[in-house]
C-alpha positions, 0 to 999 in steps of 0.5 A: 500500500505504502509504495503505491501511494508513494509511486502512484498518489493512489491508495489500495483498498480490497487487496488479495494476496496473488503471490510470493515470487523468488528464485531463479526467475526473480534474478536479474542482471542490469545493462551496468552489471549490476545484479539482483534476486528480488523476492516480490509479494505480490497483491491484487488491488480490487480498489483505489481511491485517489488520481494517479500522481508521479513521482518523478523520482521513482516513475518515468510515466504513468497510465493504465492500460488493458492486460491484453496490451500489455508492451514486450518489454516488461522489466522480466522479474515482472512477467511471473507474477502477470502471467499468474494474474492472466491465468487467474482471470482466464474465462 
């Protein structure tokens, strides 16, 4: 909740947990050589109140878009925990 209202202006309301993400998927190299294993929980926001508000800082832009259009690029630790949400709400 805490770094969505710092990144975003935006407070979570109604969260579920959609998981803890770790392990070789979660390791990551950046182009200067710097390496990470991040270790991510990972919460569903059914709710929010407030306007989104970046903090220039932490975000470069900021905007809502549908899951199905979703860029190729995203930052590759990312991808288990959407490819879980995609899953999840499969119909």
């Amino acid at each position: 909740e805490r770094e969505l209202f710092e990144e975003t202006g935006l407070k979570a309301q109604k969260l579920e947990l959609l998981g803890v993400y770790s392990g070789e998927r979660m390791q990551y190299t950046y182009p200067n050589g710097d390496k990470v294993s991040n270790v991510d929980i990972v919460y569903t926001c059914h709710e929010y109140t407030g306007e989104l508000k970046m903090q220039a800082s932490e975000v470069s832009q900021l905007k809502f878009i549908d899951i199905c259009d979703l860029p190729e690029d995203i930052f590759p630790p990312n991808r288990p925990a959407i490819e879980d949400y995609i899953n999840k709400n499969k119909t």
